[in-house]
C-alpha positions in Angstrom: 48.1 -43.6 -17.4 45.3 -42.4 -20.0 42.8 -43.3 -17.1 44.4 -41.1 -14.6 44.4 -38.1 -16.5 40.7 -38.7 -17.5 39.9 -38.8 -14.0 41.7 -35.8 -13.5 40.2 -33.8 -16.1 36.7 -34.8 -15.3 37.6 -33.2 -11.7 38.6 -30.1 -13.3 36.1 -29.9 -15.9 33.4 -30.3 -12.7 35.2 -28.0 -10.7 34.9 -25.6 -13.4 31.4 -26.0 -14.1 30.7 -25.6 -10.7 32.2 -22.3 -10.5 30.7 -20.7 -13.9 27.1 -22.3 -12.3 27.9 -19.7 -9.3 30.4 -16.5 -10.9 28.3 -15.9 -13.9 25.2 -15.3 -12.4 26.8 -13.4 -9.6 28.4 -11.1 -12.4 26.1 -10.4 -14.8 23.6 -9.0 -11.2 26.5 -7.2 -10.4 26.6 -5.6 -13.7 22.7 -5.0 -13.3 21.1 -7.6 -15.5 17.9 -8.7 -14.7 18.8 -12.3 -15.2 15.2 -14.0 -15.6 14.5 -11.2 -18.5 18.0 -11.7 -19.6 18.1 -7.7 -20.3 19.3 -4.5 -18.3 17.0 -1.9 -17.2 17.6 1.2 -19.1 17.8 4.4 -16.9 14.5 5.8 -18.4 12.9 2.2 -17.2 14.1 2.7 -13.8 13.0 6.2 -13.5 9.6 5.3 -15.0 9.2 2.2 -12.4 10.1 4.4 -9.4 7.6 7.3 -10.3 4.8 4.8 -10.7 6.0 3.1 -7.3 6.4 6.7 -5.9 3.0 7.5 -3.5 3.2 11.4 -4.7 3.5 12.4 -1.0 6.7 12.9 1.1 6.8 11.5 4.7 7.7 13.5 7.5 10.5 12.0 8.0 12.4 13.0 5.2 11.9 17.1 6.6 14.7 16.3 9.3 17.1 18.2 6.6 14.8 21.4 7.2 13.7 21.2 9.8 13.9 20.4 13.8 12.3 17.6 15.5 9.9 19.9 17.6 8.9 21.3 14.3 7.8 18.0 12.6 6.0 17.2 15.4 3.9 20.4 14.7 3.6 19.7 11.0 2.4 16.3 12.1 -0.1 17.6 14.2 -1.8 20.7 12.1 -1.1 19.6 8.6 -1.3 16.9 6.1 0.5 15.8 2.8 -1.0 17.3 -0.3 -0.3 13.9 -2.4 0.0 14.7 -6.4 -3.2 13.1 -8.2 -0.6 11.7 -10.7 2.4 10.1 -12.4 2.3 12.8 -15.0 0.7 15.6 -12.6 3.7 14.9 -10.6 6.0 14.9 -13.9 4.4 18.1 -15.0 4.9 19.9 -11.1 8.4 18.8 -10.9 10.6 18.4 -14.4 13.9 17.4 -13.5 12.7 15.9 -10.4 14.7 12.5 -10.9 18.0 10.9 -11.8 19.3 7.5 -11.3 22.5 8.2 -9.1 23.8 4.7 -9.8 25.0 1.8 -7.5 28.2 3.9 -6.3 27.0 6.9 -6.0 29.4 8.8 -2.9 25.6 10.0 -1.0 25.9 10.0 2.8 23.4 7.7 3.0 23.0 3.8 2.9 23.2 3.0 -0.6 24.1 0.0 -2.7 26.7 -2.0 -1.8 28.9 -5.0 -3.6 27.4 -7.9 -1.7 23.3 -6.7 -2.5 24.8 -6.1 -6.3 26.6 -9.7 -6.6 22.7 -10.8 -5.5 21.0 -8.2 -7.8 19.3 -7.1 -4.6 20.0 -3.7 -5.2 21.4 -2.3 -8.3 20.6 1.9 -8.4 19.8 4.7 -6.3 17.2 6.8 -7.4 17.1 10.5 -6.1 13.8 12.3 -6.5 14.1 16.0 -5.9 10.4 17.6 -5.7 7.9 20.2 -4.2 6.6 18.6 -1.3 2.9 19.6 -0.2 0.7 20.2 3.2 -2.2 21.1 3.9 -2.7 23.3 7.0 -5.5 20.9 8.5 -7.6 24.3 10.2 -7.7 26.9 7.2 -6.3 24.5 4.4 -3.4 26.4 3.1 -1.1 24.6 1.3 2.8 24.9 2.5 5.0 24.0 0.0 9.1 23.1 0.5 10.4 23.3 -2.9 13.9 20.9 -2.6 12.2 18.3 -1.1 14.6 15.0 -1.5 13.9 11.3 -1.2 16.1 8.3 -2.8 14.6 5.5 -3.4 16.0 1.8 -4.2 15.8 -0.3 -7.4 16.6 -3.8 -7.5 18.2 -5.3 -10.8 14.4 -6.4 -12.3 13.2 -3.0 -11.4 11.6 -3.7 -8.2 11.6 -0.5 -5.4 12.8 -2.0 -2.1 13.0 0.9 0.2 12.6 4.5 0.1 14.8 7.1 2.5 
């Protein structure tokens, strides 16, 4: 009898170490931990990494909520971005330009979802609201559209993965 129950036990204890190997990590990215600094990323961190990842010029792209298709195509052709020449240039131009938004943040865009945080492939949105610059490529006047906004990604260890 003793022997049975040992046997049984050792299945269980197994089992259950098994499962701890696997939900524990699984929770603590969920949560946002960076597990191999065994911290979380403060919101200041994660702003500061994306402003350093950010380039300091928007791409076209992102002007589809101003303006037509026809019209990029124009810009494209006669201007250029106006990229800032720094972090803190960029800081100074544009003071509330940034908030972490958080994994479930209800933007119509694609965003963070439960499966990327389980894997701590994605833990925040970032939104970066700015002044976005170009230069008229002929005379050089600058245009300038004021509410210019871009989110970008953050993964758990403070990694950008993608920018939209």
């Amino acid at each position: 009898m003793p022997l049975k129950w040992m046997k049984r036990h050792k299945i269980m204890a197994g089992l259950l170490a098994l499962m701890l190997t696997i939900i524990v990590p699984a929770f603590l990215n969920y949560s946002g931990m960076c597990i191999p600094e065994g911290r979380w990323l403060s919101d200041e961190e994660q702003l500061e990494l994306a402003l350093h990842d950010f380039r300091g010029w928007p791409d076209f792209n992102y002007l589809r909520e101003h303006l037509t298709d026809s019209e990029i195509d124009d810009l494209r052709n006669d201007y250029e971005p106006v990229p800032y020449e720094s972090t803190e240039d960029f800081k100074r131009e544009n003071p509330r330009c940034c908030k972490v938004l958080g994994p479930d943040s209800d933007r119509p865009y694609w965003g963070v979802d439960s499966s990327a945080r389980f894997f701590g492939s994605r833990a925040n949105v970032i939104e970066m609201r700015y002044a976005a610059r170009f230069r008229n490529k002929r005379d050089k006047n600058i245009v300038v559209f004021r509410d210019h906004v871009e989110y970008q990604v953050i993964t758990n260890c403070g990694l950008i993965i993608t920018r939209f």
